[in-house]
C-alpha positions as CSV (number, residue, x, y, z in Angstrom):
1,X,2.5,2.1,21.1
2,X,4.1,5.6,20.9
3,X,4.9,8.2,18.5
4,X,8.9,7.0,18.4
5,X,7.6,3.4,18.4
6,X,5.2,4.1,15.8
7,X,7.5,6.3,13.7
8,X,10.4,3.3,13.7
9,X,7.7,0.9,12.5
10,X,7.0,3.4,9.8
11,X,10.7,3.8,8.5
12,X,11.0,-0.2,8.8
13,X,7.7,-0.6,6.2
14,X,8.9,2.1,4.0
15,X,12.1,0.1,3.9
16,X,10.7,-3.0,3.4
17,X,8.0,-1.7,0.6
18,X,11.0,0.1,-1.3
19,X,12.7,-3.4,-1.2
20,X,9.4,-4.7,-2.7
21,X,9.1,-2.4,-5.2
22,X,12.8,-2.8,-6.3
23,X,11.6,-6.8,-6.9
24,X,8.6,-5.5,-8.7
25,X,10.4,-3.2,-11.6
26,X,12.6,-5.7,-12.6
27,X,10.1,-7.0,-15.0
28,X,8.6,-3.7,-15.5
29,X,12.6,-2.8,-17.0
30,X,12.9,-5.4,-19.2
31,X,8.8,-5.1,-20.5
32,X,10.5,-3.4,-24.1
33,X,12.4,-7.1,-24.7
34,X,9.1,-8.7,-24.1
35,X,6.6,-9.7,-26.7
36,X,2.7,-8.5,-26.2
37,X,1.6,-11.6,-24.7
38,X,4.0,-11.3,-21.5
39,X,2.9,-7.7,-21.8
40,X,-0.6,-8.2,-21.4
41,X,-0.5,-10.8,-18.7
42,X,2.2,-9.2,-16.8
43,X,-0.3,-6.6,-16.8
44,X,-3.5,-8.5,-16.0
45,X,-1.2,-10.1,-12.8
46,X,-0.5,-6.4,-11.4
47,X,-4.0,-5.5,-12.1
48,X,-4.8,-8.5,-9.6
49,X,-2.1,-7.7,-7.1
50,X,-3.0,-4.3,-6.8
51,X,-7.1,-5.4,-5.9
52,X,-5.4,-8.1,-3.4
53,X,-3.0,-4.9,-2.0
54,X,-6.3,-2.3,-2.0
55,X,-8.1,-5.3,0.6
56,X,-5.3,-5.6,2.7
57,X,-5.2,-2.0,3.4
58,X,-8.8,-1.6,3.8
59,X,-8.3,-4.5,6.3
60,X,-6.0,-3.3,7.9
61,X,-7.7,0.6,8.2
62,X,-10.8,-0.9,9.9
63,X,-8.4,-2.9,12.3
64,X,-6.3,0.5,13.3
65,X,-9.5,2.4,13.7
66,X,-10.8,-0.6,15.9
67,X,-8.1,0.2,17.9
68,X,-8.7,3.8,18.6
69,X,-5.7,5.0,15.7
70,X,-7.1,8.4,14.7
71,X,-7.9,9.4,10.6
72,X,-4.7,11.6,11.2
73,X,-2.6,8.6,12.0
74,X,-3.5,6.2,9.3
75,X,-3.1,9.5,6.9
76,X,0.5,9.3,8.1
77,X,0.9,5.6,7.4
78,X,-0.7,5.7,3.9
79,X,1.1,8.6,3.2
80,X,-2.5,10.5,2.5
81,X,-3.7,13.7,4.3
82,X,-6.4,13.0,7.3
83,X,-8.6,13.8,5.2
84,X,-8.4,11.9,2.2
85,X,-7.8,8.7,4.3
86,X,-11.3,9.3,6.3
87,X,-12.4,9.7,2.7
88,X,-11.3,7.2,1.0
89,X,-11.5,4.2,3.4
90,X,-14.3,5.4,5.9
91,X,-17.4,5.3,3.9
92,X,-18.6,2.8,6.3
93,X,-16.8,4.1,9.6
């Protein structure tokens, strides 16, 4: 893959994410008309989708580095510096 190819796929996930997001808030915008119980479990459910998010990227970290993508490049994707990529995800690289 190169750099443009790479780059497009990129701008299509950041797309794609922001589209994700945008169906996320909608509860998160109307949490003031809600009582404490859909509070509460609303936030126990993003509590678990962020754990089941957090394993998909680390998946997906060790399958780019088996494929030769450098800390650099995966700190692009995640939006993280080289460094703090190779930090937080390659304790065990």
């Amino acid at each position: 893959m190169t750099t443009t190819d790479a780059n497009d796929l990129l701008e299509l996930n950041d797309r794609a994410g922001m589209q994700l997001l945008g169906s996320l808030s909608g509860p998160v915008l109307n949490l003031s008309k809600n009582d404490d119980v859909t509070a509460l479990a609303s936030l126990r459910a993003l509590c678990i989708t962020a754990g089941l998010i957090e394993t998909s990227v680390r998946e997906y970290v060790d399958h780019a580095r088996g494929n030769g993508a450098s800390w650099a490049q995966i700190g692009r994707a995640l939006d993280l510096t080289r460094q703090a990529a190779q930090q937080r995800y390659g304790a065990h690289d």
